[in-house]
VOGU-3710 file (C-alpha; in Angstrom, 3 decimals, decimal comma):
1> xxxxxxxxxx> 1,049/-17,943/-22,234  0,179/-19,665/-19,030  2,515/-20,954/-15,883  2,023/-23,186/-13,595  5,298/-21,960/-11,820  5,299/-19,637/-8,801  5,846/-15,808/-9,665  9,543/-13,652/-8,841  9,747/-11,983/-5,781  11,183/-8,489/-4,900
11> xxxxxxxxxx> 11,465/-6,363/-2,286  9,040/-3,090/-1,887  11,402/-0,713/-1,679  14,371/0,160/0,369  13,441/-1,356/3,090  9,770/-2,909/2,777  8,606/-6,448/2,593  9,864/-9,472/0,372  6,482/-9,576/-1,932  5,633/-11,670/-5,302
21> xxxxxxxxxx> 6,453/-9,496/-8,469  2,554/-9,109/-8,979  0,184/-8,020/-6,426  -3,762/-8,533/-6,672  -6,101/-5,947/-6,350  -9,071/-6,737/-4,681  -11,675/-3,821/-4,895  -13,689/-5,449/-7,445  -14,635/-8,535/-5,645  -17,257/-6,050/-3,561
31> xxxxxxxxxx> -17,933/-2,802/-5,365  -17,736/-1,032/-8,815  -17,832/-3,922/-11,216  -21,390/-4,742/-11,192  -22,378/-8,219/-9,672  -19,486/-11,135/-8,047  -19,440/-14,525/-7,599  -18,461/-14,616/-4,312  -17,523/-18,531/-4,087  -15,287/-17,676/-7,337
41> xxxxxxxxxx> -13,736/-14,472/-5,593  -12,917/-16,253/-2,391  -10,731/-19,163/-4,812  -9,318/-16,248/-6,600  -7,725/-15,408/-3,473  -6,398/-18,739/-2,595  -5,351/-19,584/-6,156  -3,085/-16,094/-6,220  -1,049/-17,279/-3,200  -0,762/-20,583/-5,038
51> xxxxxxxxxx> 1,138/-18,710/-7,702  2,769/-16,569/-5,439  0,624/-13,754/-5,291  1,411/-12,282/-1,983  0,618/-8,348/-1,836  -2,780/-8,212/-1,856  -4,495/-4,729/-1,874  -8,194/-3,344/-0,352  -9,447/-0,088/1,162  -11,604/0,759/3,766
61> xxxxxxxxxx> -14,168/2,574/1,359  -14,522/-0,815/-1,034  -17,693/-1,769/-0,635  -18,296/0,560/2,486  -15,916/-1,485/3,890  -17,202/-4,843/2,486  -13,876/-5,525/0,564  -12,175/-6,111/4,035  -14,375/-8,042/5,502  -14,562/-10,125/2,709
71> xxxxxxxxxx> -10,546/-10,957/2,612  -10,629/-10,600/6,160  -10,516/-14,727/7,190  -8,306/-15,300/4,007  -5,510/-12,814/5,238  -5,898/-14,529/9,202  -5,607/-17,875/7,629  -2,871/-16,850/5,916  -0,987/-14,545/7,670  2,631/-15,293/7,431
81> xxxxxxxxxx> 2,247/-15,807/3,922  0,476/-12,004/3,162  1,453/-8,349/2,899  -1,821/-6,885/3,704  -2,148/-3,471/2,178  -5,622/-0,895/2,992  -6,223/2,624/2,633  -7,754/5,435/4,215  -8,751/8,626/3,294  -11,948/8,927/1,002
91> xxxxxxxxxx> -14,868/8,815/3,064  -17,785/6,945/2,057  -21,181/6,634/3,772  -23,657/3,557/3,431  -26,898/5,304/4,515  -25,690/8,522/1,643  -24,630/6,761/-1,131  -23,464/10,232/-3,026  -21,396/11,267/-0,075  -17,743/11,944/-0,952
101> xxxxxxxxxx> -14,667/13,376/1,428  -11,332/13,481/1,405  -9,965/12,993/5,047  -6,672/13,298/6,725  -6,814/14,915/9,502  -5,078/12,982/12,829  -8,493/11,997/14,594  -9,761/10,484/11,205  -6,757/8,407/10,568  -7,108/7,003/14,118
111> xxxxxxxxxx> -10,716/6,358/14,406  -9,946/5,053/10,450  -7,025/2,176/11,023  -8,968/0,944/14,132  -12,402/0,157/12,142  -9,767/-1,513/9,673  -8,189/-3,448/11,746  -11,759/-4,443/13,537  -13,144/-5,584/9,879  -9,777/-7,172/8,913
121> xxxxxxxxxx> -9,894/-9,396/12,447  -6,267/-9,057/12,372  -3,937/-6,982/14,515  -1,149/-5,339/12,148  -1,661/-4,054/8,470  1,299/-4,621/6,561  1,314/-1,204/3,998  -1,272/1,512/5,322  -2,043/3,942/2,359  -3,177/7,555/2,146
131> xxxxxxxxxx> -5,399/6,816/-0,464  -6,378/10,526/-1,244  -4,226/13,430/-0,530  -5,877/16,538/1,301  -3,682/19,525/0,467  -5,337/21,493/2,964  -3,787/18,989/5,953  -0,410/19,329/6,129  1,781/16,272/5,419  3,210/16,931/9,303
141> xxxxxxxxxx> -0,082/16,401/10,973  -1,039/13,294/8,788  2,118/11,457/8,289  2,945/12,302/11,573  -0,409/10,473/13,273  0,614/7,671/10,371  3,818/7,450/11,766  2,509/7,233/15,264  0,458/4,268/14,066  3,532/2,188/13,141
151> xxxxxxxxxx> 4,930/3,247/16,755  1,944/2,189/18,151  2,020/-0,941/16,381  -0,930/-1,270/14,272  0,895/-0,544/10,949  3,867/-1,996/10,121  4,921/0,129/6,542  3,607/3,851/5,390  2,089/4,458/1,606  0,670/6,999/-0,157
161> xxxxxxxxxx> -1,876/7,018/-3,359  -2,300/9,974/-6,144  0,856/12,059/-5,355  3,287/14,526/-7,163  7,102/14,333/-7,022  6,929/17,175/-4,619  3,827/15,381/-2,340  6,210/12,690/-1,748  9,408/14,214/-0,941  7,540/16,330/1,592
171> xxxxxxxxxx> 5,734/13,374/3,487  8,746/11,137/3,347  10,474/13,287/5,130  7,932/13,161/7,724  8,572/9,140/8,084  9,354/7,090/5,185  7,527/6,291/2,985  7,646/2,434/1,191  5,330/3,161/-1,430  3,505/4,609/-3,855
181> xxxxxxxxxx> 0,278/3,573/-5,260  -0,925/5,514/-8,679  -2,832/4,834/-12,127  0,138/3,462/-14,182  -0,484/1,889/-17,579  -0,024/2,025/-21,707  -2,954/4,355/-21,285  -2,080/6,326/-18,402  1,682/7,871/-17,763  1,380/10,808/-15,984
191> xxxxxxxxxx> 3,046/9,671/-13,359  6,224/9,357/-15,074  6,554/13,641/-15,119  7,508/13,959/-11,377  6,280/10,690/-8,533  8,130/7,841/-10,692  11,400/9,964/-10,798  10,994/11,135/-7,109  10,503/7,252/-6,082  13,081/6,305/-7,883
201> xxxxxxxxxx> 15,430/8,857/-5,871  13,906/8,496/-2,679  14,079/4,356/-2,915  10,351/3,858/-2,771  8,457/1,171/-4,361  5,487/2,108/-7,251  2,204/-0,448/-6,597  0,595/0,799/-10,627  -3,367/0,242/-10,326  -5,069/-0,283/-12,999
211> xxxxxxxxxx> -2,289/-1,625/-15,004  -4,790/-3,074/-17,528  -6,801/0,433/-17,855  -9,596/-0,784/-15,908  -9,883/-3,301/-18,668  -9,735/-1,380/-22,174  -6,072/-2,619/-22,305  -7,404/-6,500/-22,405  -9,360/-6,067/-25,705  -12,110/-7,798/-24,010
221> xxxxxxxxxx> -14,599/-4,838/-25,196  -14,206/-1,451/-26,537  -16,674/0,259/-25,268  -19,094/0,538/-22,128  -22,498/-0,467/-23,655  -20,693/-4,266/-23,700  -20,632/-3,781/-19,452  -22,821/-5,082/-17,215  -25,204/-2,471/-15,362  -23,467/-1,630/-12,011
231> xxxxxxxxxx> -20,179/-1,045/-13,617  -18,500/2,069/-12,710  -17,089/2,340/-15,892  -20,061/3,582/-18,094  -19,241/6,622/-16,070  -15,682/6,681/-17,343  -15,116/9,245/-20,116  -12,510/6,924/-22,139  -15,082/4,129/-22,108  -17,779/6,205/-23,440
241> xxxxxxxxxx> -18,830/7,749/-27,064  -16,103/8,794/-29,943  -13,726/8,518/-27,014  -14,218/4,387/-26,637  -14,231/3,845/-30,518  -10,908/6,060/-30,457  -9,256/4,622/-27,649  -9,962/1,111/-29,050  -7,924/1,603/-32,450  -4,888/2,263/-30,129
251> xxxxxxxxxx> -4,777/-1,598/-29,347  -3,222/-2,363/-32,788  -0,134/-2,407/-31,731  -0,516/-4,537/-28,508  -3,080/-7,061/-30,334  0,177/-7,057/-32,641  2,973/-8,087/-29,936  0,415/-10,291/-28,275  0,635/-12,341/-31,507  4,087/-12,832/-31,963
261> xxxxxxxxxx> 4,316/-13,983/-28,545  1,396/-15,874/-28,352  0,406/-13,816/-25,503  -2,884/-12,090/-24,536  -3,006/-8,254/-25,172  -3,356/-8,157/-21,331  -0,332/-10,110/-20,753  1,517/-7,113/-22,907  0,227/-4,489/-20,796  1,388/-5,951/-17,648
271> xxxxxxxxxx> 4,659/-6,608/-19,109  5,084/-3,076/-20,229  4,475/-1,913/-16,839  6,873/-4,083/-14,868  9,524/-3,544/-17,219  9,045/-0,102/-16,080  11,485/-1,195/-13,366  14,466/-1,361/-15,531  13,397/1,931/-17,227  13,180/4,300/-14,525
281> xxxxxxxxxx> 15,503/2,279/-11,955  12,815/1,400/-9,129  10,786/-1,272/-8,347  7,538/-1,907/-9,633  4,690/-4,233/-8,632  1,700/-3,447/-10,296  -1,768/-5,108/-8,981  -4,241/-5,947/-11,527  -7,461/-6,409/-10,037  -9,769/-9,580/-10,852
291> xxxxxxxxxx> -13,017/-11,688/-9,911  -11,868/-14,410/-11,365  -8,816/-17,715/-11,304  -8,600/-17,783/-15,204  -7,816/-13,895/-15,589  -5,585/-13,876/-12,375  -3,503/-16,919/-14,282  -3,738/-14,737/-16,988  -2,038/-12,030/-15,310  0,979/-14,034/-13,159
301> xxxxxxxxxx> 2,109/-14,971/-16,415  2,708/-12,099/-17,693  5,889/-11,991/-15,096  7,579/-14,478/-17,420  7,095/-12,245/-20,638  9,534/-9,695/-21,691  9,423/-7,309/-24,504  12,371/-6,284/-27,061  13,270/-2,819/-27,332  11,077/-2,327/-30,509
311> xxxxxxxxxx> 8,001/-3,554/-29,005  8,380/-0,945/-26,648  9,209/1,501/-28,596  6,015/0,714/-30,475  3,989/0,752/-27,697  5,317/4,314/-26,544  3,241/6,737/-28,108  -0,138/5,469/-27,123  -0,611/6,852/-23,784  -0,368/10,446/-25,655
321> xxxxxxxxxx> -3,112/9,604/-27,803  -5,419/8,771/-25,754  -8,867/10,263/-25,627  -11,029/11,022/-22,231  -9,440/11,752/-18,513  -8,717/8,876/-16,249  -11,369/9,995/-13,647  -14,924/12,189/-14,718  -13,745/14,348/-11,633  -9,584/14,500/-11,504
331> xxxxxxxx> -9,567/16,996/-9,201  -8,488/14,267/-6,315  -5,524/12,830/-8,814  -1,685/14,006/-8,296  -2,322/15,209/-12,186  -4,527/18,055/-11,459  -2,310/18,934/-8,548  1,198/18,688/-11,138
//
């Protein structure tokens, strides 16, 4: 499948911006992926707006805050046009590579959105995320100084990354909250046991990274020794040992459906996920993250596939056969908190 044609809108919840149906993640253009053609990234960029890409999602912590600068002049130049969505929350330093911590405390978040903002070059992030929930800050303190930062002016919509059911209905009734960002894929459903259900409810939008399973779902490779060096992902326990070679026989039945609709396997995937919409009765936009203009035309098109019933039904049961955790260390995930 491929289209020329510019992707469906929908609105991010109750109340939240008018975005395209597919968002683009950027993290990979500056950290975990192993090595990027900048020049190629930088078109990516312009070609997703072409298609009607609009959402497009970084974090202060990408590349030590590399990833922002990098989109930085594309977002200015095309302001109007883009819902700018960054995170804080998982602090990273530059001169101690091995340094991890999660942060929400008030002064954080402060000092946090202003070095965003200053890397950015623009005045006003669209969607500010949590990206990492603390549970030893209360959700009054933090979504209270988050709150203060759309008063203030500086953030225009509240998110939150890696929550529970519970998580959410807590800080949303702090200030609302527009959306949700979470691991949401054929391979990875957790989030369907209490956050999907409690967005649904509370009218909040769910932004599903890694749609594509950080790539397993593309049938591209099945296993991490076919990854560059620099990729994050020989790290990953479902890309690694009896787990990849296990994990890789659970394509069948999306190579399958690809075939009848003379799709990619990807294109399946990202199908399956916004049709979550309908399913669960909220609105989805996932935000498949890529390097590159052929993948990222790729991916829009997937917005004009829909599965039948039986296809999904056959696709159902893999995410409860997979093999490996989504993260080495889950410990930061709303799973481990559920």
């Amino acid at each position: 499948m491929s289209s020329e044609s510019t992707i469906p809108t929908t609105v991010l919840g109750t109340d939240g911006p008018v975005v395209g149906l597919q968002g683009l993640g950027c993290m990979g253009m500056s950290d975990f992926y192993g090595d990027t053609d900048t020049a190629e990234a930088l078109a990516t960029l312009d070609r997703a707006l072409e298609l009607g890409v609009t959402l497009y999602d970084t974090a202060d912590m990408y590349g030590f805050g590399e990833n922002e600068k990098l989109i930085g002049p594309f977002v200015l130049a095309n302001r109007d046009r883009v819902v700018l969505a960054t995170k804080f929350a998982i602090e990273r330093r530059a001169d101690d590579p091995t340094h991890r911590a999660v942060r929400n405390d008030p002064a954080y978040i402060r000092q946090a959105v202003d070095a965003s903002l200053s890397r950015l070059g623009v005045d006003v992030i669209d969607l500010y995320y949590m990206h990492r929930y603390n549970p030893e800050v209360p959700f009054a303190e933090s979504v209270g100084a988050m709150a203060e930062l759309v008063q203030a002016g500086k953030v225009k919509y509240l998110g939150l990354s890696e929550v529970t059911g519970a998580e959410l209905r807590e800080a949303h009734a702090v200030h609302p909250i527009t959306a949700v960002q979470s691991e949401w894929s054929l391979f990875s459903r957790d989030v369907e046991s209490t956050a999907v259900p409690a967005a649904a409810e509370l009218g909040v939008a769910f932004v599903p990274y890694s749609p594509l399973g950080r790539g397993f779902l593309t049938g591209a490779f099945a296993n991490a020794a076919e990854l560059g060096s620099g990729d994050f992902r020989h790290h990953q326990p479902r890309f690694t040992g009896d787990n990849a070679a296990h994990n890789a026989a659970l394509l069948a039945p999306v190579l399958k459906i690809a075939a009848a609709h003379g799709a990619s396997p990807a294109q399946v995937a990202l199908a399956w996920v916004q049709q979550q919409a309908e399913v669960h009765g909220l609105t989805v936009v996932p935000i498949p993250g890529t390097r590159k203009r052929s993948r990222l035309e790729e991916n829009t098109a997937a917005t004009a596939l829909r599965l039948t019933e039986e296809e999904l039904a056959a696709l159902e049961p893999i995410a409860g056969q997979v093999a490996g955790e989504r993260y080495p260390d889950m410990s930061s995930t709303s799973a481990a908190r559920e």
